[in-house]
C-alpha positions in Angstrom: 0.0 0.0 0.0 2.7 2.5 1.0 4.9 1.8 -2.3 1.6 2.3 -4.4 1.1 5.8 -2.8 4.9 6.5 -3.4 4.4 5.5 -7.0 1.2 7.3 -7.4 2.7 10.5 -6.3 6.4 9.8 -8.6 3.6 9.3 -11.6 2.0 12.8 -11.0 5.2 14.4 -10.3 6.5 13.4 -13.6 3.6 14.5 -15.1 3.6 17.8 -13.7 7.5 18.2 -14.4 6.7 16.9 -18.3 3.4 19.8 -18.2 6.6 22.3 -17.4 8.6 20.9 -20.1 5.9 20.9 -22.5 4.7 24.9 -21.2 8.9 25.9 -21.6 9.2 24.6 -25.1 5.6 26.5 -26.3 6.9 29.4 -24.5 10.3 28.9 -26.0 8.7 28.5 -29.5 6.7 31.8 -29.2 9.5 33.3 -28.5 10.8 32.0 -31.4 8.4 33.2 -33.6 8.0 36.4 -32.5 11.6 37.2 -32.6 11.9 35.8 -35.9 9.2 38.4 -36.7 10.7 41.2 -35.4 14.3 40.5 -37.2 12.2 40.5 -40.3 10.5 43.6 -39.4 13.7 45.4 -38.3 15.1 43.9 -41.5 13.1 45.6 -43.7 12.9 48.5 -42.1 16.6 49.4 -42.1 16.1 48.2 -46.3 13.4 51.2 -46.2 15.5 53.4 -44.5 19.0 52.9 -46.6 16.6 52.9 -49.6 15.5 56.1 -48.7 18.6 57.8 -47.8 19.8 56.9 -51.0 17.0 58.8 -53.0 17.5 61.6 -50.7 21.2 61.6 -51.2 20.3 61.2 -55.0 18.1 64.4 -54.8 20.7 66.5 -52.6 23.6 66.1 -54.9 22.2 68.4 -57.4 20.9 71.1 -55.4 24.1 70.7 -53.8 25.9 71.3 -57.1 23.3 74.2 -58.2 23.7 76.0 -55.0 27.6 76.2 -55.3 27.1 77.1 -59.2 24.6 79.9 -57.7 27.6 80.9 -55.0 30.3 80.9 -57.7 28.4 83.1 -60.0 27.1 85.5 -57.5 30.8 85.8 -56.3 31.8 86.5 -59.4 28.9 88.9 -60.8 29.7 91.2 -57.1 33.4 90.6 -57.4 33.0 92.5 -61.5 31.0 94.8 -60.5 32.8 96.1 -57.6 35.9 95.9 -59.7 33.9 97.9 -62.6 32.9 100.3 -59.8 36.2 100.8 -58.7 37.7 101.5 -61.7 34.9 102.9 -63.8 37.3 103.9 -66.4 41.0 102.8 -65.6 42.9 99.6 -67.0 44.3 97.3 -64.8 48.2 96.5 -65.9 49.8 93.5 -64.3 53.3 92.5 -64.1 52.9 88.8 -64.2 51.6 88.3 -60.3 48.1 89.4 -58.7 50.3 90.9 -56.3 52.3 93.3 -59.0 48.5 94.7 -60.3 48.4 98.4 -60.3 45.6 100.5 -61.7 46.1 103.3 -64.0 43.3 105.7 -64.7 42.6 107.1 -67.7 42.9 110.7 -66.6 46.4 109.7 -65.0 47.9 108.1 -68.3 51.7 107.7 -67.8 
């Protein structure tokens, strides 16, 4: 009598212990899932994003480039029209260096 109380409560102590096992490997397989869901999801998010970068990189480049055209030009336009201010009607006469440039007016002729 006493062994078949011992064995009765071995046999429902393994089941409960198997009922754990069983519960930690569904847990362990939603886990599973759901993380392999989420790399997919973070996966094709970053794909979005470098995709997206990209075409805005893409788009940039040339406003880029127009912008520096625009600053090169303006530059230039003020930089000849100050100089055409300057010297409304002199010449400038150079010896060979920017730094040897003289101005000569056409009312001072040498």
């Amino acid at each position: 009598m006493l062994d078949d109380k011992v064995i009765e409560q071995l046999k429902r102590f393994i089941d409960r212990i198997e009922a754990r096992f069983d519960h930690i490997e569904l847990m362990m397989k939603h886990h599973q899932e759901m993380d392999n869901e989420r790399h997919k999801f973070l996966s094709e998010t970053i794909a979005e994003l470098k995709a997206e970068v990209a075409d805005h990189g893409a788009r940039l480049r040339p406003v880029s480039d127009a912008a520096t055209q625009f600053k090169v030009l303006a530059g230039l336009a003020t930089g000849g029209y100050l100089l055409g201010v300057c010297i409304p009607q002199g010449e400038v006469v150079g010896a060979g260096d920017v730094g040897d440039l003289e101005v000569r007016s056409a009312h001072h002729a040498n």
